[in-house]
BALOBA-1460 file (C-alpha; in Angstrom, 3 decimals):
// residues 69
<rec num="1" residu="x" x="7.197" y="8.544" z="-8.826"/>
<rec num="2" residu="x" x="4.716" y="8.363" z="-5.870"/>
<rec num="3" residu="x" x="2.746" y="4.739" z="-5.876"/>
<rec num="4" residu="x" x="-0.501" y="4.142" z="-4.501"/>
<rec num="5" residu="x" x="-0.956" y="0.126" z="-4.186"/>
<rec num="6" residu="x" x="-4.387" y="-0.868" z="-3.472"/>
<rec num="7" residu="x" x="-4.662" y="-4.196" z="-1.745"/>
<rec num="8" residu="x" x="-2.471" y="-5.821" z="0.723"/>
<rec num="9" residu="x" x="-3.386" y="-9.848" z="-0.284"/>
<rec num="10" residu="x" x="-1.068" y="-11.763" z="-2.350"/>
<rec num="11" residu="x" x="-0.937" y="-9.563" z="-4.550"/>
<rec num="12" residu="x" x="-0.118" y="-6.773" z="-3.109"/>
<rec num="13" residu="x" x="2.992" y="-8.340" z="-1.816"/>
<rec num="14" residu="x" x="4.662" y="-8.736" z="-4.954"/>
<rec num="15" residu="x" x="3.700" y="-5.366" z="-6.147"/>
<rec num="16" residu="x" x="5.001" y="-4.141" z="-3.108"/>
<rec num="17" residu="x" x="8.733" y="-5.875" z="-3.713"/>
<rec num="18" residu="x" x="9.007" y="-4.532" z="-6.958"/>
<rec num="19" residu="x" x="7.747" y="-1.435" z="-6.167"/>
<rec num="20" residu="x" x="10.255" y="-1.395" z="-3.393"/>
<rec num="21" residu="x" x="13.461" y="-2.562" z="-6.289"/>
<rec num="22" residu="x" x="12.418" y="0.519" z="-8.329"/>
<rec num="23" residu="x" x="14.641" y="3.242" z="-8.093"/>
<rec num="24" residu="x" x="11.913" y="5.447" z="-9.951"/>
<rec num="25" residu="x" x="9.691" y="4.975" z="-7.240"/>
<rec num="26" residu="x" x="10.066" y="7.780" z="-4.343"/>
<rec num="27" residu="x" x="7.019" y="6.602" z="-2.325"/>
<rec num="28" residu="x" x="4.198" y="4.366" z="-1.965"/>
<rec num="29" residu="x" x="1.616" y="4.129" z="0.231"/>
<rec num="30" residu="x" x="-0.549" y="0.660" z="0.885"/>
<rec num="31" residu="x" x="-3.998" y="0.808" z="1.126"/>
<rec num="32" residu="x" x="-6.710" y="-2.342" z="2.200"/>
<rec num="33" residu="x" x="-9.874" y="-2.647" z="3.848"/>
<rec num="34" residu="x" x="-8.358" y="-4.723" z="6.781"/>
<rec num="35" residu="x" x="-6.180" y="-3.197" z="9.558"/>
<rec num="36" residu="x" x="-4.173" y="-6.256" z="9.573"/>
<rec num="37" residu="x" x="-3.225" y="-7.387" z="6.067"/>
<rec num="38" residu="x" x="-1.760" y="-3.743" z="6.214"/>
<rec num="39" residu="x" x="0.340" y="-4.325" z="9.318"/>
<rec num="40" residu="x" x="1.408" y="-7.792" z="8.339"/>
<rec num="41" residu="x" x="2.236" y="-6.529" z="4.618"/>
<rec num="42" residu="x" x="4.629" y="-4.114" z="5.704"/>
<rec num="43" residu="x" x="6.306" y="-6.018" z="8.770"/>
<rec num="44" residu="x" x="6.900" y="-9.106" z="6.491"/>
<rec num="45" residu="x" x="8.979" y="-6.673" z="4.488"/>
<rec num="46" residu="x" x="10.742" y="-5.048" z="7.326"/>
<rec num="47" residu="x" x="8.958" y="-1.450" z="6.286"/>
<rec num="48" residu="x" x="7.019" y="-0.817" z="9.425"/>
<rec num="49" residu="x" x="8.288" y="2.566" z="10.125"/>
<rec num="50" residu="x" x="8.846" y="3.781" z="6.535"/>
<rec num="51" residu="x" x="5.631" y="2.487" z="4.813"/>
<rec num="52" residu="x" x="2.490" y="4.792" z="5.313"/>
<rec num="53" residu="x" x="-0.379" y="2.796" z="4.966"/>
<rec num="54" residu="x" x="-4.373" y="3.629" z="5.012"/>
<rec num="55" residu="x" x="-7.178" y="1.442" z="5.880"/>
<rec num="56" residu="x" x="-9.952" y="2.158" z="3.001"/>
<rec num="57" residu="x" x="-12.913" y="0.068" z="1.438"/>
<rec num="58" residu="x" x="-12.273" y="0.100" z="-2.182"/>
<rec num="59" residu="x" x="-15.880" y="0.044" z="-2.945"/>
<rec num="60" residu="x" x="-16.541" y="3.701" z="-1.711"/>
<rec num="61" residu="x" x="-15.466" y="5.750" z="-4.331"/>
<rec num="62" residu="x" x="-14.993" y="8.960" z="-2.712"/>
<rec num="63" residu="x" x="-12.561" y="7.358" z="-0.137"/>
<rec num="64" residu="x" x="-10.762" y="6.279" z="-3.093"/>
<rec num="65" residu="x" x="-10.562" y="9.581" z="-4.827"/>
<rec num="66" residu="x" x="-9.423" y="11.148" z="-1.689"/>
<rec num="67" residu="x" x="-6.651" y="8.864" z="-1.518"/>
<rec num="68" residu="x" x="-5.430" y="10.022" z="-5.290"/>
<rec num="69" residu="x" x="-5.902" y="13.412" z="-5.061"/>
């Protein structure tokens, strides 16, 4: 199963840790408004290199629906 988490806050964390315990889960990718949540997400969990992650503003709907389709 391929993941797309919005939001890299609080969170985001925890939905990234059991995301990360699921063996159904192939992928995920982590997606915020802020640069830095997203790099500070995935190098508290040791991911840097394996975790794609996308800077997007939530509120524009067409970024979003690029990001699902």
């Amino acid at each position: 199963m391929n993941v797309l988490l919005l939001g890299a806050g609080m969170q985001g964390r925890g939905a990234l840790h059991a995301l990360m315990a699921t063996d159904a889960v192939t992928s995920v990718v982590v997606a915020d408004r802020d640069p830095a949540a997203l790099k500070a997400l995935v190098a508290a969990n040791g991911l840097d290199a394996k975790l794609p992650r996308v800077t997007v503003d939530a509120n524009d709907p067409e970024a979003l629906y690029a990001l699902v389709a």
